[in-house]
PyMOL Python script that loads the backbone (N, CA, C, O; Angstrom):
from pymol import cmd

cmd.read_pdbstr("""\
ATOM      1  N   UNK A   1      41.815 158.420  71.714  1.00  0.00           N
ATOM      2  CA  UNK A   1      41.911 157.238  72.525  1.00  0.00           C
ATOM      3  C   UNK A   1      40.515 156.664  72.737  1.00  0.00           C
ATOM      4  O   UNK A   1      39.576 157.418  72.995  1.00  0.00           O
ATOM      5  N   UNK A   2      40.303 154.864  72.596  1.00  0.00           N
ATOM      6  CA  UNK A   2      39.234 154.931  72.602  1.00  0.00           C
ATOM      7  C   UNK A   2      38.941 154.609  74.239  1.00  0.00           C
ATOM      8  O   UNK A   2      39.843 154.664  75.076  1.00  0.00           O
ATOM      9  N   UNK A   3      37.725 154.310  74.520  1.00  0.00           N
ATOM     10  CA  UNK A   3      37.602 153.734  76.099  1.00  0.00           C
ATOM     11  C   UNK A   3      38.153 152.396  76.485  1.00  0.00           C
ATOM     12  O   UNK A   3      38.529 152.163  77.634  1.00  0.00           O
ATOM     13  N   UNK A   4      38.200 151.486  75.479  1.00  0.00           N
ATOM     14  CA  UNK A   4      39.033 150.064  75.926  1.00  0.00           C
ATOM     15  C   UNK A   4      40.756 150.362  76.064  1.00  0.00           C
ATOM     16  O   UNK A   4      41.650 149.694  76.585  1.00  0.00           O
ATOM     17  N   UNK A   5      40.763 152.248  75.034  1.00  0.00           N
ATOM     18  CA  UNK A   5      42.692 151.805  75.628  1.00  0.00           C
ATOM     19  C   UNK A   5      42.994 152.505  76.934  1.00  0.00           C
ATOM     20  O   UNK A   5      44.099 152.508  77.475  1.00  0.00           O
ATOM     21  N   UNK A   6      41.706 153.204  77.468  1.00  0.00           N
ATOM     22  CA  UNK A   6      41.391 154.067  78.819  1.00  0.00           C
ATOM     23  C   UNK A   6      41.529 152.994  79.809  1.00  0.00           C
ATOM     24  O   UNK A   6      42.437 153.089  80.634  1.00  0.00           O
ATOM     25  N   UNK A   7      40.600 151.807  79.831  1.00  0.00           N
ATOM     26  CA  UNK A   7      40.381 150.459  80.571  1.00  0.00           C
ATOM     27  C   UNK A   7      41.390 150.353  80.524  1.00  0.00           C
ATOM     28  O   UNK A   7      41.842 150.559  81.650  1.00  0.00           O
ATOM     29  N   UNK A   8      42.279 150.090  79.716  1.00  0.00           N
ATOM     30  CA  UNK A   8      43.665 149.173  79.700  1.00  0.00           C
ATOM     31  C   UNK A   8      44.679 149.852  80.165  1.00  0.00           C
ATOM     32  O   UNK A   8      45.604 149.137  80.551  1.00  0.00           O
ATOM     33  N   UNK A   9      44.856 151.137  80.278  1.00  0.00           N
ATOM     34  CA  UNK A   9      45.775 151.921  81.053  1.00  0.00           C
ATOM     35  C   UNK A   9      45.306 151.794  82.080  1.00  0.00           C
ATOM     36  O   UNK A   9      46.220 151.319  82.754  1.00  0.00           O
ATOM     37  N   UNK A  10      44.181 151.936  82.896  1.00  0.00           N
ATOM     38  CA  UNK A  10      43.995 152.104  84.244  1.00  0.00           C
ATOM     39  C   UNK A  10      44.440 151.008  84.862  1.00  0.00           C
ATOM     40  O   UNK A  10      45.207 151.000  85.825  1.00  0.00           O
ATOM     41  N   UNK A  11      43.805 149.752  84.137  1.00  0.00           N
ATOM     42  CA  UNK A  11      44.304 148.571  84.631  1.00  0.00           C
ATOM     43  C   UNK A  11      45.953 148.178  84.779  1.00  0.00           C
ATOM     44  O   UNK A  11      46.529 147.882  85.825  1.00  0.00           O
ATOM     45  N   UNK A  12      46.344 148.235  83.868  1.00  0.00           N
ATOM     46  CA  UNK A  12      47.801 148.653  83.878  1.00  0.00           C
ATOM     47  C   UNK A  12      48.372 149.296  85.389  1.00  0.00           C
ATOM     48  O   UNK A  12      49.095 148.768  86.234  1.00  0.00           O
ATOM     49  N   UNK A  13      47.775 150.565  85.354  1.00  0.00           N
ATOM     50  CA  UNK A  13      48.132 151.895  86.709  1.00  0.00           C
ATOM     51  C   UNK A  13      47.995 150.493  87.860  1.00  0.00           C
ATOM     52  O   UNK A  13      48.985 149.918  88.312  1.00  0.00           O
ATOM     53  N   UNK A  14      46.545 150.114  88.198  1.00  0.00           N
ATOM     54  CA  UNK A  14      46.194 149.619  89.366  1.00  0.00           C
ATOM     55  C   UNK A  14      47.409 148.596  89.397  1.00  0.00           C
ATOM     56  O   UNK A  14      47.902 148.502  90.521  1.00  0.00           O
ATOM     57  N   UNK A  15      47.942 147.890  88.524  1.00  0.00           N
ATOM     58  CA  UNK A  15      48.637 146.179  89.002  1.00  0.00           C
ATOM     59  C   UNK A  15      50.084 147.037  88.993  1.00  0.00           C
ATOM     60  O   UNK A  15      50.888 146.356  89.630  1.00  0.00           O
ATOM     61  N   UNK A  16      50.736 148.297  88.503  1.00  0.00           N
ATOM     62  CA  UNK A  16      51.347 148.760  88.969  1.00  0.00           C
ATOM     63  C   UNK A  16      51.497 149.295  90.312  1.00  0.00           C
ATOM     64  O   UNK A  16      52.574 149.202  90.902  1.00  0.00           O
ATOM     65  N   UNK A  17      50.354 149.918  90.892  1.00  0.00           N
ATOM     66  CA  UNK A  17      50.361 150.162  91.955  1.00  0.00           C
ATOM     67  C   UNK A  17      50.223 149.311  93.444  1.00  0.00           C
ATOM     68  O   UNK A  17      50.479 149.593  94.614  1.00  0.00           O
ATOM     69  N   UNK A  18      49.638 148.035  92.685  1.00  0.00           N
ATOM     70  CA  UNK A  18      50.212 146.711  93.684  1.00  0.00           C
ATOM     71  C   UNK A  18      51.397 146.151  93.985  1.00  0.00           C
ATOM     72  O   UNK A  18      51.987 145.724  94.978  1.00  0.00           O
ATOM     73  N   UNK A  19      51.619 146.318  92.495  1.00  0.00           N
ATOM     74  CA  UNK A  19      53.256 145.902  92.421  1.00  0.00           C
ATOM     75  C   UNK A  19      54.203 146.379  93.453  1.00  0.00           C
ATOM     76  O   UNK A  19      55.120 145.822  94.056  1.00  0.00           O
ATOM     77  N   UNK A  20      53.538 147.991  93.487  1.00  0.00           N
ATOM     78  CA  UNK A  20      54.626 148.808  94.042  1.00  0.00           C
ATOM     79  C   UNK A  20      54.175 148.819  95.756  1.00  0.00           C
ATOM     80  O   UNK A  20      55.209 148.800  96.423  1.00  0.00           O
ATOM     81  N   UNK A  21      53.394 148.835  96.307  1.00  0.00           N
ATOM     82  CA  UNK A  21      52.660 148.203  97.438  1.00  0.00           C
ATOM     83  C   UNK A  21      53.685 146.754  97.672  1.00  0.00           C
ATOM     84  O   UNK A  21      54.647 146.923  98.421  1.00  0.00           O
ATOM     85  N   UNK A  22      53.568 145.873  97.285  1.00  0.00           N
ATOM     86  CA  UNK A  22      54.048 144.434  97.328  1.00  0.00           C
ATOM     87  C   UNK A  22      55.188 144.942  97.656  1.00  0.00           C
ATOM     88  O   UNK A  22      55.498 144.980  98.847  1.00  0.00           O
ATOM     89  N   UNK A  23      55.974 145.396  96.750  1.00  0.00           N
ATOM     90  CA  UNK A  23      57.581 145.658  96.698  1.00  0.00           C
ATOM     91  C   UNK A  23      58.080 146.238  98.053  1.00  0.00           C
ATOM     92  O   UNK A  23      58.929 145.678  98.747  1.00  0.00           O
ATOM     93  N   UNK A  24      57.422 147.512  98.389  1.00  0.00           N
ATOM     94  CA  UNK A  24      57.086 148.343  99.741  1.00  0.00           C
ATOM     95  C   UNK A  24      57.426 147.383 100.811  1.00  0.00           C
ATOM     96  O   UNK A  24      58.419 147.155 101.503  1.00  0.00           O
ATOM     97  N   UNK A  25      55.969 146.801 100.663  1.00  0.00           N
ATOM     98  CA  UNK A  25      55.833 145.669 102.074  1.00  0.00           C
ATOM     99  C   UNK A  25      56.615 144.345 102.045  1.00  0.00           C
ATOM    100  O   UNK A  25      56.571 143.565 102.996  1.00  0.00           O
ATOM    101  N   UNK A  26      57.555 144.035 100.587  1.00  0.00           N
ATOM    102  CA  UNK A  26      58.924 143.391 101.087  1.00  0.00           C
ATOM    103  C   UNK A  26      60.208 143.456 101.044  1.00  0.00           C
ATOM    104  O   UNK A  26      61.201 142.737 100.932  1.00  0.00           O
ATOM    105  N   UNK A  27      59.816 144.815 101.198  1.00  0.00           N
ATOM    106  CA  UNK A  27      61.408 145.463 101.844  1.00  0.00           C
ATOM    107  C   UNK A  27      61.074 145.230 103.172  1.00  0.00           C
ATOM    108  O   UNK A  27      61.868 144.498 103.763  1.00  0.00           O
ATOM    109  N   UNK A  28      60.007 145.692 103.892  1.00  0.00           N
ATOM    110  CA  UNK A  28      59.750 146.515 105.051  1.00  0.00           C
ATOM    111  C   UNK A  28      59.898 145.000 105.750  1.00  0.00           C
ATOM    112  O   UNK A  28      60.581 144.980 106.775  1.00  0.00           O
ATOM    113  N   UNK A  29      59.270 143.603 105.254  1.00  0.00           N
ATOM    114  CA  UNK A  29      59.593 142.656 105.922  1.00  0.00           C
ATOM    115  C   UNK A  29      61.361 141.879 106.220  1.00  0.00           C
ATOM    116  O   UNK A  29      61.954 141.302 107.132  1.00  0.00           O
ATOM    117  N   UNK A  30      61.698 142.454 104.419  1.00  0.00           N
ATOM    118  CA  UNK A  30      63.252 142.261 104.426  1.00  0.00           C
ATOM    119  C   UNK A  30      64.193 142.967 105.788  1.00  0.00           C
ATOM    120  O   UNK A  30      65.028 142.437 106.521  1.00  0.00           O
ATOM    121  N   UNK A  31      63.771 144.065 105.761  1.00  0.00           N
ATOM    122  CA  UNK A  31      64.558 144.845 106.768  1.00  0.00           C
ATOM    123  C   UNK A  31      64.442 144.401 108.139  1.00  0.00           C
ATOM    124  O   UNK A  31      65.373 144.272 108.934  1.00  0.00           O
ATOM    125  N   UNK A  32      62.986 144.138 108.383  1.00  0.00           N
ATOM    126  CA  UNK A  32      62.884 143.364 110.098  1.00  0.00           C
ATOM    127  C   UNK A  32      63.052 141.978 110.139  1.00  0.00           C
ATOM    128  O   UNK A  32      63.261 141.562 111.279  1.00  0.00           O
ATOM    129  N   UNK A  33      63.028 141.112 109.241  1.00  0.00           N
ATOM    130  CA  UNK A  33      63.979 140.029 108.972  1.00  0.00           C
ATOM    131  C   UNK A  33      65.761 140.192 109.223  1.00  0.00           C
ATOM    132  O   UNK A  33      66.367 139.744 110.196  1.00  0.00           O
ATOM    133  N   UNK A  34      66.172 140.707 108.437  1.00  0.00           N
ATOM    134  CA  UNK A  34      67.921 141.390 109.120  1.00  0.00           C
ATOM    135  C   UNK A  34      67.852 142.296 110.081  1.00  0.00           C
ATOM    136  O   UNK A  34      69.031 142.311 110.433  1.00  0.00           O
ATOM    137  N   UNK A  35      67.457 142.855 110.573  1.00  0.00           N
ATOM    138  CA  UNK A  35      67.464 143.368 112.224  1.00  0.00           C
ATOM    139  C   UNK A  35      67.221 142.186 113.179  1.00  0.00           C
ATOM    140  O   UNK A  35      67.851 142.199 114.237  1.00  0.00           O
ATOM    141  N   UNK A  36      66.233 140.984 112.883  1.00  0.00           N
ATOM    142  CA  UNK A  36      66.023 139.974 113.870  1.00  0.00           C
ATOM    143  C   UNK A  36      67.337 139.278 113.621  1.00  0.00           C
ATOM    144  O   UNK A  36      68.106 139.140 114.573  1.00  0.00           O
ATOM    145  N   UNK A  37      67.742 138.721 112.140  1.00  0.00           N
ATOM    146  CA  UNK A  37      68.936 138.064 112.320  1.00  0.00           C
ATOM    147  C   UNK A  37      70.254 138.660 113.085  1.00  0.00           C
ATOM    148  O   UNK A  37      71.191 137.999 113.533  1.00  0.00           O
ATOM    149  N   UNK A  38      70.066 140.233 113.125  1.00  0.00           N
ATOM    150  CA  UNK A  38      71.694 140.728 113.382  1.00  0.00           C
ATOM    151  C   UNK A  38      71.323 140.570 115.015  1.00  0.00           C
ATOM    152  O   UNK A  38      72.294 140.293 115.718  1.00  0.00           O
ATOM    153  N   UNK A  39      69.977 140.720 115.727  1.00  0.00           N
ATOM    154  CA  UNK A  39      70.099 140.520 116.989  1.00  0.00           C
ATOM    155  C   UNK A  39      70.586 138.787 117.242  1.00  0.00           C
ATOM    156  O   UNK A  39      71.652 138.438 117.750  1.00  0.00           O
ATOM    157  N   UNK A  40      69.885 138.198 116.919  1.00  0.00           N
ATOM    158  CA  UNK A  40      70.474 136.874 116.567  1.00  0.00           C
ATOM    159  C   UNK A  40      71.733 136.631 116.374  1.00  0.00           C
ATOM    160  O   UNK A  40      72.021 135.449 116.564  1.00  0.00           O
ATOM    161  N   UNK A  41      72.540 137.265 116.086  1.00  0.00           N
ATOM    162  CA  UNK A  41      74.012 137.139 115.856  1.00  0.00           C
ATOM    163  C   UNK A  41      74.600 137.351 117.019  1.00  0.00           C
ATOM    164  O   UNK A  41      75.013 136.458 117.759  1.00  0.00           O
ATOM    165  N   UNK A  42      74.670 138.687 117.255  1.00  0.00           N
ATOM    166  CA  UNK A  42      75.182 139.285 118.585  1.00  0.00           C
ATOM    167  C   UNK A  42      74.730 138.388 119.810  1.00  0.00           C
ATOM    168  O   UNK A  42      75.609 138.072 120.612  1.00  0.00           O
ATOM    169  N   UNK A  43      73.623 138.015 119.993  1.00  0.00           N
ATOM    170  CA  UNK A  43      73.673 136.964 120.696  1.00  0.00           C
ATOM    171  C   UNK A  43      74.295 135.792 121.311  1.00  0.00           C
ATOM    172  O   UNK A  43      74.568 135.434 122.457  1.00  0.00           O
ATOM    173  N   UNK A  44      74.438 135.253 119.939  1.00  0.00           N
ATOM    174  CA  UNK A  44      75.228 134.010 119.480  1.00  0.00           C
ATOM    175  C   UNK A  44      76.819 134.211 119.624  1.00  0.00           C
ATOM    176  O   UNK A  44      77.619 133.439 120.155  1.00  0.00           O
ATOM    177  N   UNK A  45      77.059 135.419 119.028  1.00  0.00           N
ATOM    178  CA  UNK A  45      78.278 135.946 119.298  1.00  0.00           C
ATOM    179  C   UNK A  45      78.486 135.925 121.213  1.00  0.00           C
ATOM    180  O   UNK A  45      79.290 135.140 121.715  1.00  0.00           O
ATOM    181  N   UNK A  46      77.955 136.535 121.767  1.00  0.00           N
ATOM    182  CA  UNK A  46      77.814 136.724 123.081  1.00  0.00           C
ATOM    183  C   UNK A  46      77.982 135.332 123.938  1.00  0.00           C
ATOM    184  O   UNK A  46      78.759 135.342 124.893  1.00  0.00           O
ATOM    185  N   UNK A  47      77.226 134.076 123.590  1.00  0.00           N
ATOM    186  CA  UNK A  47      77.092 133.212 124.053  1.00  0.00           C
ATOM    187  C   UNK A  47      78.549 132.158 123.891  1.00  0.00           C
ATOM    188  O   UNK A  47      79.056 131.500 124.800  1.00  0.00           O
ATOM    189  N   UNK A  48      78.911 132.223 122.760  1.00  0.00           N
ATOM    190  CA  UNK A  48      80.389 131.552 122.485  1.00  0.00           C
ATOM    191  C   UNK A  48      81.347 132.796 123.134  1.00  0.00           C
ATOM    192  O   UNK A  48      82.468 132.566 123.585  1.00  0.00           O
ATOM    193  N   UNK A  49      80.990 133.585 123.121  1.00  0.00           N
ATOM    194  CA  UNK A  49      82.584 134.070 124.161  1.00  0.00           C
ATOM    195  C   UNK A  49      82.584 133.885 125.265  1.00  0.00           C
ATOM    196  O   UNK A  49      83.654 133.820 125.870  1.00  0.00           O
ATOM    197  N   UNK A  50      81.166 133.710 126.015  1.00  0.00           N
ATOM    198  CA  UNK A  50      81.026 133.120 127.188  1.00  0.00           C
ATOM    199  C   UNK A  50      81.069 131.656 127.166  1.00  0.00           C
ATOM    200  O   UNK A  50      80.435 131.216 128.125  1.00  0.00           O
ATOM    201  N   UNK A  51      81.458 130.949 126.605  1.00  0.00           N
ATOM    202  CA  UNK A  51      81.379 129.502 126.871  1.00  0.00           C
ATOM    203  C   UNK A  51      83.525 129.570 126.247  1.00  0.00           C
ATOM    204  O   UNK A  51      84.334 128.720 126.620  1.00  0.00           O
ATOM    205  N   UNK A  52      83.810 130.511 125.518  1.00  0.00           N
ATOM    206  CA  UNK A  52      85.022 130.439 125.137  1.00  0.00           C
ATOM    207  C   UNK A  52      85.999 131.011 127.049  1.00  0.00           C
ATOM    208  O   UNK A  52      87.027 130.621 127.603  1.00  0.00           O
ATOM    209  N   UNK A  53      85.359 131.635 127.261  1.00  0.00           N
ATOM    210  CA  UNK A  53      85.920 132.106 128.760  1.00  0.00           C
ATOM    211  C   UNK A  53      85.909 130.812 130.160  1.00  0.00           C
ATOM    212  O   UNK A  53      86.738 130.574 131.038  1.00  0.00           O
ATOM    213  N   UNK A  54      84.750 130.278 129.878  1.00  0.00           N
ATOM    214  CA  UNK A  54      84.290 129.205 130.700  1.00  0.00           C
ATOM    215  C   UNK A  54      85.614 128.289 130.123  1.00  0.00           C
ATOM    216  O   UNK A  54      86.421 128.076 131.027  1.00  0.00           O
ATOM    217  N   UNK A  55      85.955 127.778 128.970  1.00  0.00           N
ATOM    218  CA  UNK A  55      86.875 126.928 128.616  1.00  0.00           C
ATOM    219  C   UNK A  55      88.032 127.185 129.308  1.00  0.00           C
ATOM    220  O   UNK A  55      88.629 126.397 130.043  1.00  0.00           O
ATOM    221  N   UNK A  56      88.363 128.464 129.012  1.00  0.00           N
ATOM    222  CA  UNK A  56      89.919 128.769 129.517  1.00  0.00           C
ATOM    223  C   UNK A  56      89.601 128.747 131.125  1.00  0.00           C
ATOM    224  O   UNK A  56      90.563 128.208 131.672  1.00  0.00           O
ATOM    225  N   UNK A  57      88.811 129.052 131.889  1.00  0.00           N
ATOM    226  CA  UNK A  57      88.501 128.862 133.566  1.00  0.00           C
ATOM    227  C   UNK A  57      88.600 127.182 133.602  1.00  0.00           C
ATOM    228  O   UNK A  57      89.325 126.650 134.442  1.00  0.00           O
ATOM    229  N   UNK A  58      87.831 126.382 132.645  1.00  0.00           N
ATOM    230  CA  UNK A  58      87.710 124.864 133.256  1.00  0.00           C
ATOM    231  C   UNK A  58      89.148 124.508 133.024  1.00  0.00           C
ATOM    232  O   UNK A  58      89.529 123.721 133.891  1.00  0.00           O
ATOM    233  N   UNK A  59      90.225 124.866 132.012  1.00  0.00           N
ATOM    234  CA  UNK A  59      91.608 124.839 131.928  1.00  0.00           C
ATOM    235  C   UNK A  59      92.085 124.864 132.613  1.00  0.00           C
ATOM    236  O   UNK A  59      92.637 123.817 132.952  1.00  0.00           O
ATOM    237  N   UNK A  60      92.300 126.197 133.481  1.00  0.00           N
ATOM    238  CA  UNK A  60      93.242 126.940 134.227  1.00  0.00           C
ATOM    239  C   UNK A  60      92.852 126.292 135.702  1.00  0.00           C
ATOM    240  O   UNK A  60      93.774 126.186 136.511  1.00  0.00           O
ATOM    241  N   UNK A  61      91.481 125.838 136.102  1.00  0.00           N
ATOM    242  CA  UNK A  61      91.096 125.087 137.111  1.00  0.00           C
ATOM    243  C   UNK A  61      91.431 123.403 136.731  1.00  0.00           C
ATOM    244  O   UNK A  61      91.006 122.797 137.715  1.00  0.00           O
ATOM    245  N   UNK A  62      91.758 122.820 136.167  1.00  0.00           N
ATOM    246  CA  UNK A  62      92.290 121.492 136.162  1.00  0.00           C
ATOM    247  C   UNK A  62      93.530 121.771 135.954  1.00  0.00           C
ATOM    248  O   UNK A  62      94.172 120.890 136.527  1.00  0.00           O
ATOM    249  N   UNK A  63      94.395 122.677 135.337  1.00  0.00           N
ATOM    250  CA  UNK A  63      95.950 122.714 135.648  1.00  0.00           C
ATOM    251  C   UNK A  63      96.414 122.933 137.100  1.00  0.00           C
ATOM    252  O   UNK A  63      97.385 122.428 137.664  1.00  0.00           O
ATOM    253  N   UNK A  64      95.281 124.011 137.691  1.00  0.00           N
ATOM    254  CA  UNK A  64      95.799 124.394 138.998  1.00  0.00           C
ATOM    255  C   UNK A  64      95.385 122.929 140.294  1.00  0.00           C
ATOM    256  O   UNK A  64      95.669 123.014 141.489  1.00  0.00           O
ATOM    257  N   UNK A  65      94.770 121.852 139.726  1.00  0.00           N
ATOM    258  CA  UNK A  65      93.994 121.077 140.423  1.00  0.00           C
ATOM    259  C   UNK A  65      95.497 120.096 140.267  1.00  0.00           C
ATOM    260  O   UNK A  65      95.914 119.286 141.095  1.00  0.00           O
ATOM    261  N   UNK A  66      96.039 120.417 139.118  1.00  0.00           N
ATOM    262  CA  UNK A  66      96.918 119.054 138.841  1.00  0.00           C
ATOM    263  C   UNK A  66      97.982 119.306 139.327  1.00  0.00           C
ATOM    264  O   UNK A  66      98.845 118.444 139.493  1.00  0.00           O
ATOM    265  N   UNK A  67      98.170 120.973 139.762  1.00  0.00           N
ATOM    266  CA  UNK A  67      99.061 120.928 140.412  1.00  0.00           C
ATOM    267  C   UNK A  67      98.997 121.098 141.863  1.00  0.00           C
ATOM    268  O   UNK A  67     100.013 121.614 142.327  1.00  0.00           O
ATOM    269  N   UNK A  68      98.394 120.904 142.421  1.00  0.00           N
ATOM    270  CA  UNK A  68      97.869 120.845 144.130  1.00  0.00           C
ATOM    271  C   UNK A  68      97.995 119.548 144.340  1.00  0.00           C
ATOM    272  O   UNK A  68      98.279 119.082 145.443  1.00  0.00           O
ATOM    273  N   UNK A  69      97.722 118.616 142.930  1.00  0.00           N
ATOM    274  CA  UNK A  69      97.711 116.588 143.278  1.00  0.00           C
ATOM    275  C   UNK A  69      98.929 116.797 143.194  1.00  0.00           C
ATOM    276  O   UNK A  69      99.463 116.538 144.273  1.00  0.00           O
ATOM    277  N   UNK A  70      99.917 117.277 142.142  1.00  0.00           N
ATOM    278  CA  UNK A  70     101.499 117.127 142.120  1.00  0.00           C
ATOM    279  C   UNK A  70     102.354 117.392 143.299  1.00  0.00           C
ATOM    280  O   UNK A  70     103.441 116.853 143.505  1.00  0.00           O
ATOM    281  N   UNK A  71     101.669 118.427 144.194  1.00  0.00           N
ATOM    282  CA  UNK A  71     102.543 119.338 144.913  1.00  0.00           C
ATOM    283  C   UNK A  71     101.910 118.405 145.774  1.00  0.00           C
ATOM    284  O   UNK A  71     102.219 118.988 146.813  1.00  0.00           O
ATOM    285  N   UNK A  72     101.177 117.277 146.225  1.00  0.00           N
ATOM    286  CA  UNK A  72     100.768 116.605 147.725  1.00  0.00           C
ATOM    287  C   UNK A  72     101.556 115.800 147.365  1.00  0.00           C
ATOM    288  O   UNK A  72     102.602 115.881 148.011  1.00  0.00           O
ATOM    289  N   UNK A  73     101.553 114.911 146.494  1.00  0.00           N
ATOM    290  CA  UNK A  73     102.536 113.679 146.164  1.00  0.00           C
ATOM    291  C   UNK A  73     103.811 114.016 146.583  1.00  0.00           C
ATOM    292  O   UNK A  73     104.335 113.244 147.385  1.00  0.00           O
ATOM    293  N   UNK A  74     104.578 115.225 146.139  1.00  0.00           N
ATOM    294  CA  UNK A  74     106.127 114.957 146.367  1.00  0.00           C
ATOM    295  C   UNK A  74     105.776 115.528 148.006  1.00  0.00           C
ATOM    296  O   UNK A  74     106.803 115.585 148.684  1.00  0.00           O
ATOM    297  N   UNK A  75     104.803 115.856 148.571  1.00  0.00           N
ATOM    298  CA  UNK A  75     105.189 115.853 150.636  1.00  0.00           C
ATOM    299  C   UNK A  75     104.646 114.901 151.133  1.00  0.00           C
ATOM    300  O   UNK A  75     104.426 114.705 152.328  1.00  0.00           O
ATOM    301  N   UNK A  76     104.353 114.139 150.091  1.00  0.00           N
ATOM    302  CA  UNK A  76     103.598 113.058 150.872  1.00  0.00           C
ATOM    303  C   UNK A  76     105.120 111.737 150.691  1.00  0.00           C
ATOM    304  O   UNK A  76     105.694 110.958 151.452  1.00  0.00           O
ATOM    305  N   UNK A  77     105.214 112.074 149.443  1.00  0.00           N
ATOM    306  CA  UNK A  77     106.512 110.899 149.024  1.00  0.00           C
ATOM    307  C   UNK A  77     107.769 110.660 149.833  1.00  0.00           C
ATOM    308  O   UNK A  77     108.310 111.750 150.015  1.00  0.00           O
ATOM    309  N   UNK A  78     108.380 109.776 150.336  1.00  0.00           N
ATOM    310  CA  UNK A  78     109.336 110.052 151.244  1.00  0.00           C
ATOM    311  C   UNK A  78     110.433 110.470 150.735  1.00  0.00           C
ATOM    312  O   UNK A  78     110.359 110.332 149.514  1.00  0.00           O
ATOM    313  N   UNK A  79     111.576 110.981 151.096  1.00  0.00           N
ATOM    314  CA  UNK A  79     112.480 111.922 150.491  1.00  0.00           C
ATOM    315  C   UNK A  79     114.064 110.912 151.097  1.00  0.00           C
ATOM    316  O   UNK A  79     115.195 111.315 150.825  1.00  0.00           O
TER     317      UNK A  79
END
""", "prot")
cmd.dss("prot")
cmd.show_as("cartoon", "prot")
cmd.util.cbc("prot")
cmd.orient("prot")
């Protein structure tokens, strides 16, 4: 082997070993990227079931409202 195919393997080794560095450090960003999104979810998730609960309360409070106006009208109405 001469020394330029010595050079050329090492060089080789080193941009492999960046490569593999690089690759490393984007997983490691991949992974805390989807841990931030899945907190992000659950969140989001969290926030629409609370606004889905609030719906059925603002419901159930204007049915019960409509019926307190219904139920004054017929004692108020003369008979």
């Amino acid at each position: 082997m001469s020394r330029d195919d010595v050079e050329r393997l090492v060089r080789i080794e080193a941009k492999l070993d960046d490569l593999l560095i690089r690759q490393t450090e984007d997983r490691t960003d991949h992974g805390t990227d989807v841990r931030q999104l899945q907190g992000e979810i659950e969140t989001t998730e969290q926030r629409v079931g609370s606004l889905e609960n609030w719906r059925y309360a603002i419901v159930a409070a204007l049915l019960m409202s409509a019926g307190g106006t219904v139920a004054a009208a017929v004692n108020v109405a003369p008979k």
